[in-house]
mmCIF file of the C-alpha atoms, coordinates in Angstrom:
data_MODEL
# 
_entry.id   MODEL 
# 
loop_
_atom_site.group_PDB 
_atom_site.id 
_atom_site.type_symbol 
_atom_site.label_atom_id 
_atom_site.label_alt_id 
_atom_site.label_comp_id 
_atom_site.label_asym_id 
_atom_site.label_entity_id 
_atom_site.label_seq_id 
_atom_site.pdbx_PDB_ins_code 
_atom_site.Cartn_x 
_atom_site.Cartn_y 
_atom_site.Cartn_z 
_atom_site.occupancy 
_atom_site.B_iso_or_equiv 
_atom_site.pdbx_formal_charge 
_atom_site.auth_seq_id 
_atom_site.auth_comp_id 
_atom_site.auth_asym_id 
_atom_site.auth_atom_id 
_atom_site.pdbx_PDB_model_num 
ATOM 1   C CA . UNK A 1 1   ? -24.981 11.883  -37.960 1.00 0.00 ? 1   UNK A CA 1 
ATOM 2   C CA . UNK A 1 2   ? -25.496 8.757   -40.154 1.00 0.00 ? 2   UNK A CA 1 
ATOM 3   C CA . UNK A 1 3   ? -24.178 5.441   -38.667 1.00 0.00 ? 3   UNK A CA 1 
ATOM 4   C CA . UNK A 1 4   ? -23.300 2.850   -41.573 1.00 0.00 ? 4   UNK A CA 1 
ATOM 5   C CA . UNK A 1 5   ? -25.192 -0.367  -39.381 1.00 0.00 ? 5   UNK A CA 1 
ATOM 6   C CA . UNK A 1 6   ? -23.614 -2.785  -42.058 1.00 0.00 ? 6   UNK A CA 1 
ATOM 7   C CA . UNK A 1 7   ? -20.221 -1.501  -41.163 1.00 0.00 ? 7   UNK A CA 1 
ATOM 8   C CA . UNK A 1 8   ? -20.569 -1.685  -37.475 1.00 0.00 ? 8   UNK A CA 1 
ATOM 9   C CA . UNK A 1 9   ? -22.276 -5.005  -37.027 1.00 0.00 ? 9   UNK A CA 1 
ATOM 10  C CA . UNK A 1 10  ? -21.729 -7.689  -40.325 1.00 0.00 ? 10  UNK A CA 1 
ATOM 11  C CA . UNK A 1 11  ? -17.790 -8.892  -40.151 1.00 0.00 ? 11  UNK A CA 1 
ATOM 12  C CA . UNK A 1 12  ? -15.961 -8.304  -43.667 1.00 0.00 ? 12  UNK A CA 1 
ATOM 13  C CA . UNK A 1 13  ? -14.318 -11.800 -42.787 1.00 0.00 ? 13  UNK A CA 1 
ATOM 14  C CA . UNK A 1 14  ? -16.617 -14.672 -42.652 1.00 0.00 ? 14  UNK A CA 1 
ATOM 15  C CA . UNK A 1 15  ? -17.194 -16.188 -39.160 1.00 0.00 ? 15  UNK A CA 1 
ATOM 16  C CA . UNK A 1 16  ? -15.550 -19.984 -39.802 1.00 0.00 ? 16  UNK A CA 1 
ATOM 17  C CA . UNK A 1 17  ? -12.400 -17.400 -41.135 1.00 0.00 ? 17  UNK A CA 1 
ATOM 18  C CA . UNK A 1 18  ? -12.653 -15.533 -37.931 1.00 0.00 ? 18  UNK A CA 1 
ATOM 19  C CA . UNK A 1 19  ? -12.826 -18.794 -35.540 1.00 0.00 ? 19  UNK A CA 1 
ATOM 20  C CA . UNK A 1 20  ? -9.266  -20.425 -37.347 1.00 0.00 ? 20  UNK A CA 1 
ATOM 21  C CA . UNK A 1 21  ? -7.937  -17.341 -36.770 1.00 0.00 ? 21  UNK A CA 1 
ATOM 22  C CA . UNK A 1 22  ? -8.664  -16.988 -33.279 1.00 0.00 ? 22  UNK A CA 1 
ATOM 23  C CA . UNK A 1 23  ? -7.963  -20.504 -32.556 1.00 0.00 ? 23  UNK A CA 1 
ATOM 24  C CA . UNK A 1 24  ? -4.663  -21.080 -34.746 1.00 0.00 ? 24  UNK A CA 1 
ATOM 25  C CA . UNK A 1 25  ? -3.687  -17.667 -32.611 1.00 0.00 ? 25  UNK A CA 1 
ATOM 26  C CA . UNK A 1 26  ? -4.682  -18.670 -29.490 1.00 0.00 ? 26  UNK A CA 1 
ATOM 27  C CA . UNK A 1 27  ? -3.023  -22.140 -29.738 1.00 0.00 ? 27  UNK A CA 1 
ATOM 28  C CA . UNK A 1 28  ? 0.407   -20.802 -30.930 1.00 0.00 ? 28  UNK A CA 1 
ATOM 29  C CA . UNK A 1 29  ? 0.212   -17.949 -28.076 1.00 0.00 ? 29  UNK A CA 1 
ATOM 30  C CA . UNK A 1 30  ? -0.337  -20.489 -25.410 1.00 0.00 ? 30  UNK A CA 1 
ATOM 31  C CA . UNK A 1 31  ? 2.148   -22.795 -26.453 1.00 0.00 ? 31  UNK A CA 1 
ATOM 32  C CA . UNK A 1 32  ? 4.940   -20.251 -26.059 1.00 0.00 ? 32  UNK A CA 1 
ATOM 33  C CA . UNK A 1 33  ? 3.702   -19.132 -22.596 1.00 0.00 ? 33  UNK A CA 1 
ATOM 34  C CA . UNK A 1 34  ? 3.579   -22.684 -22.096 1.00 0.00 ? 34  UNK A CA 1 
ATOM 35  C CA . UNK A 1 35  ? 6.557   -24.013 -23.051 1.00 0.00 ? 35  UNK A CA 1 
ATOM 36  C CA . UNK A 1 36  ? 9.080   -21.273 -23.501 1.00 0.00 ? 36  UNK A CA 1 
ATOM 37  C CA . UNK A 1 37  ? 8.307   -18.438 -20.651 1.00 0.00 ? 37  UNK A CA 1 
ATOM 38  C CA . UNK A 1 38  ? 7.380   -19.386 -16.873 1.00 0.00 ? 38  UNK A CA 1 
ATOM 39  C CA . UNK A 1 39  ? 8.850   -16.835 -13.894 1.00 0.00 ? 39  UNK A CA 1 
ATOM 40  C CA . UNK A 1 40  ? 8.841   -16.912 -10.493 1.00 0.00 ? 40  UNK A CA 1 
ATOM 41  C CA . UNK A 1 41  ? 6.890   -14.149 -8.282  1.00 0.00 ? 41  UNK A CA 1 
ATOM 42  C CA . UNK A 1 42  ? 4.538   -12.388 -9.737  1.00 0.00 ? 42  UNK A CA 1 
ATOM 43  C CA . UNK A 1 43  ? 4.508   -10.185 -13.178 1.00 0.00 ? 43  UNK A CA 1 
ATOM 44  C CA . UNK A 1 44  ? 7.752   -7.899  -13.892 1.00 0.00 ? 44  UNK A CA 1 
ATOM 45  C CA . UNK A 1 45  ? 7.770   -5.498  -16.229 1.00 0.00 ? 45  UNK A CA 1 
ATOM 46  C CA . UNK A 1 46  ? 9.309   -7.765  -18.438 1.00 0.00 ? 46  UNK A CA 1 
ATOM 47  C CA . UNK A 1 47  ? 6.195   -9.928  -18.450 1.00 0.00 ? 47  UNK A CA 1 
ATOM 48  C CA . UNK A 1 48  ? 4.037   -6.953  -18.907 1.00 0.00 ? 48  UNK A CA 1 
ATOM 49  C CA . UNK A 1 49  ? 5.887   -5.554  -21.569 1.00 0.00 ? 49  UNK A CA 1 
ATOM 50  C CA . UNK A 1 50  ? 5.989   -9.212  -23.628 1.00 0.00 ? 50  UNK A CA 1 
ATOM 51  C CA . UNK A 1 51  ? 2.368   -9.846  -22.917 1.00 0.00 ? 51  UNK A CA 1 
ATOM 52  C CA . UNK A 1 52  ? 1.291   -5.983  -24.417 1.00 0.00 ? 52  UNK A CA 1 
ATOM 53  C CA . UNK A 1 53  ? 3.743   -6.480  -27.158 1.00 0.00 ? 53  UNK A CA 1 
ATOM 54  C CA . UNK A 1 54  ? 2.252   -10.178 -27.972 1.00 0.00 ? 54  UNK A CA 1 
ATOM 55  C CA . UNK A 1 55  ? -1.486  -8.604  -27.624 1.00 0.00 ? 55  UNK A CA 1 
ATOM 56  C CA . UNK A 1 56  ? -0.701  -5.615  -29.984 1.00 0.00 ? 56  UNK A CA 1 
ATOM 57  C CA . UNK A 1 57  ? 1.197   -7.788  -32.616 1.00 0.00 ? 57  UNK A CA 1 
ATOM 58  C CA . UNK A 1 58  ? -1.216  -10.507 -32.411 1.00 0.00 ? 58  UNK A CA 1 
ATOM 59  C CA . UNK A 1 59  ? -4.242  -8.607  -32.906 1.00 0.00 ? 59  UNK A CA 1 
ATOM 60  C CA . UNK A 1 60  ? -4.156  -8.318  -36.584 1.00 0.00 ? 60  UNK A CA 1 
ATOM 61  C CA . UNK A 1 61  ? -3.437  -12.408 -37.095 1.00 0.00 ? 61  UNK A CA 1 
ATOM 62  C CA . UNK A 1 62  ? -6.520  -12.380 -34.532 1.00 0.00 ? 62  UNK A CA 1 
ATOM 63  C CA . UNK A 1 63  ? -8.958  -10.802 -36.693 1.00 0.00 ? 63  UNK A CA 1 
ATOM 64  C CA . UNK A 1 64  ? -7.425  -9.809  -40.099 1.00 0.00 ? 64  UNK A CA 1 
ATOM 65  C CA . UNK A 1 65  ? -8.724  -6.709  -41.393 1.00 0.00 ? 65  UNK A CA 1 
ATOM 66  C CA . UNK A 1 66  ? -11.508 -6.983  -39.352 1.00 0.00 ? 66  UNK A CA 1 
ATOM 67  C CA . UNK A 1 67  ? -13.283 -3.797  -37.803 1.00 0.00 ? 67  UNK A CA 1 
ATOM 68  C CA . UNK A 1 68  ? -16.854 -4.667  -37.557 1.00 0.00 ? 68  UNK A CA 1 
ATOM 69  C CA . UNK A 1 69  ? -18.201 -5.017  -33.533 1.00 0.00 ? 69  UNK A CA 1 
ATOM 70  C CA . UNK A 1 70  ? -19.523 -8.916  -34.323 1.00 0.00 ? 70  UNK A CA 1 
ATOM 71  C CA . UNK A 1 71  ? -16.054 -9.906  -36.069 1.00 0.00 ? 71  UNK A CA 1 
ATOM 72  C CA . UNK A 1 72  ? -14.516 -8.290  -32.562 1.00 0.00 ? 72  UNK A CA 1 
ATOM 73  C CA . UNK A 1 73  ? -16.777 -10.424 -30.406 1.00 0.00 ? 73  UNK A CA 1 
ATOM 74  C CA . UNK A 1 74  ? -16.346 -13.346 -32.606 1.00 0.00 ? 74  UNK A CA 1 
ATOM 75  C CA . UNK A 1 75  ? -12.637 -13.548 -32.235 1.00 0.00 ? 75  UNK A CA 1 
ATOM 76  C CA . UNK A 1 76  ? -12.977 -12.383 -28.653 1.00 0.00 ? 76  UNK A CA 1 
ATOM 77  C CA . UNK A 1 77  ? -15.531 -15.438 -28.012 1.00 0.00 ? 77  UNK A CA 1 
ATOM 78  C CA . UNK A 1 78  ? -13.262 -17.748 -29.803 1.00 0.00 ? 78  UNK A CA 1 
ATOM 79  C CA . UNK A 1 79  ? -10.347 -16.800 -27.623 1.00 0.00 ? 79  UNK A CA 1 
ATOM 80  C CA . UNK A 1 80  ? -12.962 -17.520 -24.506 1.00 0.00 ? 80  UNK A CA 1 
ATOM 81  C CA . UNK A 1 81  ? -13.325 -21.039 -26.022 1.00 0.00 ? 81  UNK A CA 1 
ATOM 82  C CA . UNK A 1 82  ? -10.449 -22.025 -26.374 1.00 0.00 ? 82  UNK A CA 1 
ATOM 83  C CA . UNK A 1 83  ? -9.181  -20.939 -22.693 1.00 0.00 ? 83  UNK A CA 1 
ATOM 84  C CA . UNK A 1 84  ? -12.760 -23.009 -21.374 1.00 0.00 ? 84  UNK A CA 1 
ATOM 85  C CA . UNK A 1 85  ? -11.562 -25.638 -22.962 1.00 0.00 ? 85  UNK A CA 1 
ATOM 86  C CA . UNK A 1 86  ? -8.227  -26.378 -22.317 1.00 0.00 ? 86  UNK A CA 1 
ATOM 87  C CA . UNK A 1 87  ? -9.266  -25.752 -18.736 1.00 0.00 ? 87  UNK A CA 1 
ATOM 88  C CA . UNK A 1 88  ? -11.964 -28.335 -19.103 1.00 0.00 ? 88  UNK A CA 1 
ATOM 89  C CA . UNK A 1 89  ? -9.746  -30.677 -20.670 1.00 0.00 ? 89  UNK A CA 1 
ATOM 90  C CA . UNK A 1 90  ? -6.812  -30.452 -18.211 1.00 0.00 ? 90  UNK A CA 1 
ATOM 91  C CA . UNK A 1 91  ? -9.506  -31.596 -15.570 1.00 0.00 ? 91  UNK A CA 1 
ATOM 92  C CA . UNK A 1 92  ? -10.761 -34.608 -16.894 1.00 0.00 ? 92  UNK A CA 1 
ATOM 93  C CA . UNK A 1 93  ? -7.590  -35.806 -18.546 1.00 0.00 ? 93  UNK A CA 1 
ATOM 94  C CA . UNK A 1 94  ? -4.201  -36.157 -16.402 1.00 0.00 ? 94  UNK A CA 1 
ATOM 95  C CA . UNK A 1 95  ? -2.392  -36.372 -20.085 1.00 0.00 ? 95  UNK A CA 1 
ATOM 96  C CA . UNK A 1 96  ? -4.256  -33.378 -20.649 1.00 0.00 ? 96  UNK A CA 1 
ATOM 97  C CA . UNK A 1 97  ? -3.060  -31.676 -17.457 1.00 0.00 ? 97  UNK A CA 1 
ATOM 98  C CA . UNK A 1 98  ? 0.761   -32.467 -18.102 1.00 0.00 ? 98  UNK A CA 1 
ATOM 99  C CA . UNK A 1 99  ? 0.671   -30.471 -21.670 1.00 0.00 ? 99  UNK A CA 1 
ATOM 100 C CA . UNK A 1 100 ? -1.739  -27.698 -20.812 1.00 0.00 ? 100 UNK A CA 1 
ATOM 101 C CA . UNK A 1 101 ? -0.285  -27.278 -16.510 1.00 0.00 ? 101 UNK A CA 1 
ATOM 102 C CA . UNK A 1 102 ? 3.472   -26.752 -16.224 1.00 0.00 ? 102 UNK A CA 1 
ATOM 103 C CA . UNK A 1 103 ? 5.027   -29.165 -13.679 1.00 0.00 ? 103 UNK A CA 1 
ATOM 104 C CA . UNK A 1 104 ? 6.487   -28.223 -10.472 1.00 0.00 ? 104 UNK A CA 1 
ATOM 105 C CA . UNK A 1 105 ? 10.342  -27.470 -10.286 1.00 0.00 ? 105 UNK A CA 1 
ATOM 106 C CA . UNK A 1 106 ? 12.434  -28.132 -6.972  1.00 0.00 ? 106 UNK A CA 1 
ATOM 107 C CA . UNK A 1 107 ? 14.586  -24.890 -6.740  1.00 0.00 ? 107 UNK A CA 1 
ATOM 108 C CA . UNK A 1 108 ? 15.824  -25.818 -3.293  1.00 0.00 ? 108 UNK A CA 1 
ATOM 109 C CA . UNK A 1 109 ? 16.306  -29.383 -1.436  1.00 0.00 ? 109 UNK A CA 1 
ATOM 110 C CA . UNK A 1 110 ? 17.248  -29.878 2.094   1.00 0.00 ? 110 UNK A CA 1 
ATOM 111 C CA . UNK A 1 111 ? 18.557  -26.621 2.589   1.00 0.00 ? 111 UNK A CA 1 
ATOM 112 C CA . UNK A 1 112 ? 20.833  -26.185 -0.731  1.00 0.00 ? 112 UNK A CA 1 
ATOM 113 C CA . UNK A 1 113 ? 19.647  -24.448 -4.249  1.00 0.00 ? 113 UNK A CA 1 
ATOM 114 C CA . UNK A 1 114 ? 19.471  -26.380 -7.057  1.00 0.00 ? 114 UNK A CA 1 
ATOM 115 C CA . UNK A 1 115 ? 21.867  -24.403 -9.527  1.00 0.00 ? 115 UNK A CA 1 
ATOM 116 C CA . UNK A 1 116 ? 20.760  -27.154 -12.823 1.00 0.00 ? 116 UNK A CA 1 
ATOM 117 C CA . UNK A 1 117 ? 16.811  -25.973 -12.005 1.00 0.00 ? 117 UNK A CA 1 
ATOM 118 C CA . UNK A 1 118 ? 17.734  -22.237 -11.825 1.00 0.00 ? 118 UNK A CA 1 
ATOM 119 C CA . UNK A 1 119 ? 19.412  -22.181 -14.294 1.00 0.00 ? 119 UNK A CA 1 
ATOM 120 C CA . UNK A 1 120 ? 16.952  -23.968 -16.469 1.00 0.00 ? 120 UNK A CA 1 
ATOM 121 C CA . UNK A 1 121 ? 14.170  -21.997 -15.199 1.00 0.00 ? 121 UNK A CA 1 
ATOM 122 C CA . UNK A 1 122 ? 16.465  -18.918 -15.806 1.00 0.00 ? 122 UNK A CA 1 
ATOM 123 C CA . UNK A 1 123 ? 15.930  -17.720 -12.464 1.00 0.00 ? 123 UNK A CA 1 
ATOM 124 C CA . UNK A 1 124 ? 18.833  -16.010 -10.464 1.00 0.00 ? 124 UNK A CA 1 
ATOM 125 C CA . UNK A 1 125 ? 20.019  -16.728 -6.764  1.00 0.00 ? 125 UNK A CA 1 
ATOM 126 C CA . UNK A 1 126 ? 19.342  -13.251 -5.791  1.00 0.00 ? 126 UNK A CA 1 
ATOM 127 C CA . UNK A 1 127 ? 15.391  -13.595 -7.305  1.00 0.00 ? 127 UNK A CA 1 
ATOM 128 C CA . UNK A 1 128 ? 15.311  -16.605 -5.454  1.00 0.00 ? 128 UNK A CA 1 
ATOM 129 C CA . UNK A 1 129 ? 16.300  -15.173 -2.479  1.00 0.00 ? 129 UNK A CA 1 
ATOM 130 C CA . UNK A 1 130 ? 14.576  -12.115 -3.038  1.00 0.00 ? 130 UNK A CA 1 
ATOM 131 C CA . UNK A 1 131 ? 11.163  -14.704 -3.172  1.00 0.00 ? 131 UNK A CA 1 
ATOM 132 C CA . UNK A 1 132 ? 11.863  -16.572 0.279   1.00 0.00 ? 132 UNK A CA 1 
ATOM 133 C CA . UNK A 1 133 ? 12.332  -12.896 1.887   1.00 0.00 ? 133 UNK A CA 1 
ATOM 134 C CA . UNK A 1 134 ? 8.701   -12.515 0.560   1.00 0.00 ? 134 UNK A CA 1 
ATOM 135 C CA . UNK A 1 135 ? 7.912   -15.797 1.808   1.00 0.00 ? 135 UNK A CA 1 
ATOM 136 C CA . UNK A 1 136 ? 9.382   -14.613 5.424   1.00 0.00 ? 136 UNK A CA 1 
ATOM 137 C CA . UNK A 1 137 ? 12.318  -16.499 4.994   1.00 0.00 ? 137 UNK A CA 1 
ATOM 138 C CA . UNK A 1 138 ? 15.835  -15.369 5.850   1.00 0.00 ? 138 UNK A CA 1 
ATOM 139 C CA . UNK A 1 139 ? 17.652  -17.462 3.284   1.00 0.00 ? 139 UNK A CA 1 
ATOM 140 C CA . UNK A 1 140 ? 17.455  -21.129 1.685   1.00 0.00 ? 140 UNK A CA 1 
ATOM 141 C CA . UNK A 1 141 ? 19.421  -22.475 4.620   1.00 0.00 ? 141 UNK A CA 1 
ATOM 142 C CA . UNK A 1 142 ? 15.975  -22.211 6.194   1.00 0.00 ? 142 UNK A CA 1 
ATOM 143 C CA . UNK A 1 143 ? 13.945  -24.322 3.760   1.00 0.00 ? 143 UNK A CA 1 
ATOM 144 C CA . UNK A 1 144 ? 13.625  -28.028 3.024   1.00 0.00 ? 144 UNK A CA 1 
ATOM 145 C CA . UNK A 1 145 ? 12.302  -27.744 -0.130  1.00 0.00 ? 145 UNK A CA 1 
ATOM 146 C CA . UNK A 1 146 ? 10.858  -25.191 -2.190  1.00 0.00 ? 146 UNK A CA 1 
ATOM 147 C CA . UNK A 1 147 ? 9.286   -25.420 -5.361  1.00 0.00 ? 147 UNK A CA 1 
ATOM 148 C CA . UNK A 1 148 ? 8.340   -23.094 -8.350  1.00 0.00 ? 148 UNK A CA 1 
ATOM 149 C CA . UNK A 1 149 ? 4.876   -24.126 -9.204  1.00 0.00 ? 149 UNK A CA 1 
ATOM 150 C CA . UNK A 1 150 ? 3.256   -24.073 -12.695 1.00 0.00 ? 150 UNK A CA 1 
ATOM 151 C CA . UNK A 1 151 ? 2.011   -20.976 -11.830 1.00 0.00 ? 151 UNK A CA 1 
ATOM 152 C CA . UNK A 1 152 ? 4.778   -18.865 -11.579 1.00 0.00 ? 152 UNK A CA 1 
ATOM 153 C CA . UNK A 1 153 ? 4.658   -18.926 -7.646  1.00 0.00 ? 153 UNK A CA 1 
ATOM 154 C CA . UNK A 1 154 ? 7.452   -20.300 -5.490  1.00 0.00 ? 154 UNK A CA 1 
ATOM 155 C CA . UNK A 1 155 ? 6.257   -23.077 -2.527  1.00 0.00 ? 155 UNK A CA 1 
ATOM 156 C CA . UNK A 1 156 ? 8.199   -23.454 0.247   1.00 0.00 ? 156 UNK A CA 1 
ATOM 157 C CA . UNK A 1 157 ? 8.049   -25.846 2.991   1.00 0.00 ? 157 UNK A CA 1 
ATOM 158 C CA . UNK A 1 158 ? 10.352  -24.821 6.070   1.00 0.00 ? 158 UNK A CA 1 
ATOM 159 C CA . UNK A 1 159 ? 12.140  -27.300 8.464   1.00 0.00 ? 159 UNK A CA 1 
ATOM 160 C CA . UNK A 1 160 ? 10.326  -27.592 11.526  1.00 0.00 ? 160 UNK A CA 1 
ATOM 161 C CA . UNK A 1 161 ? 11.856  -26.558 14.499  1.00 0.00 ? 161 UNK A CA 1 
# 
């Protein structure tokens, strides 16, 4: 069994090629996941679904026609780059932080839900609901604010009693 070593190991793309590609995809991936899609809770199976979809249709923008292990690594490293340095960036900078870190949203306020922030956030009474029950919370009569965090993950803060 012969192995072809020039196939396996030097990329058919050249490397600068590979980096754009990895960074223009990157950069347009994040900025939808960014901007456009934020949920509360954890990962449905609509999340999972879009995120395998976006990974499988993104793959060939990624690295072309590329099939050679360093072209792989190179787009996989660029990808690892790009994520260490938004991170990094976000840190220093609070500008930084405000573009690349989604702000929080009140969802509830002395007791009430705020209908304007669910429904811009696209997120339903009942999944609210559903989230304080997770939370140990009987209903949004029982909190004085809650919040859905850049994250994804809902904050509450409970009256004291």
């Amino acid at each position: 069994m012969d192995i072809d070593w020039p196939a396996l190991l030097v990329p058919e793309a050249g490397l600068l090629e590979l980096f754009v590609r990895g960074t223009v995809t990157y950069l347009a991936i994040f900025l939808y996941f960014r901007f456009v899609r934020r949920s509360a809770g954890g990962m449905g199976l609509t999340d999972i679904l879009l995120l395998v979809l976006i990974a499988d249709a993104s793959q060939g923008a990624l690295a072309g026609n590329e099939h050679s292990i360093t072209g792989g690594l190179v787009v996989v490293a660029t990808v690892a780059f790009w994520d260490y340095v938004l991170d990094w960036l976000s840190w220093k900078s609070p500008a930084m932080r405000r573009l690349v870190r989604a702000a929080p949203v009140a969802l509830i306020e002395d007791g009430k839900m705020l209908n304007r922030n669910l429904a811009r956030e696209m997120i339903t009474a009942e999944e609210l609901r559903a989230q304080l029950r997770e939370q140990g919370v009987i209903g949004p009569h029982e909190v004085r604010v809650a919040f859905l965090e850049g994250d994804g993950k809902l904050s509450v803060v409970k009256y004291e009693r």
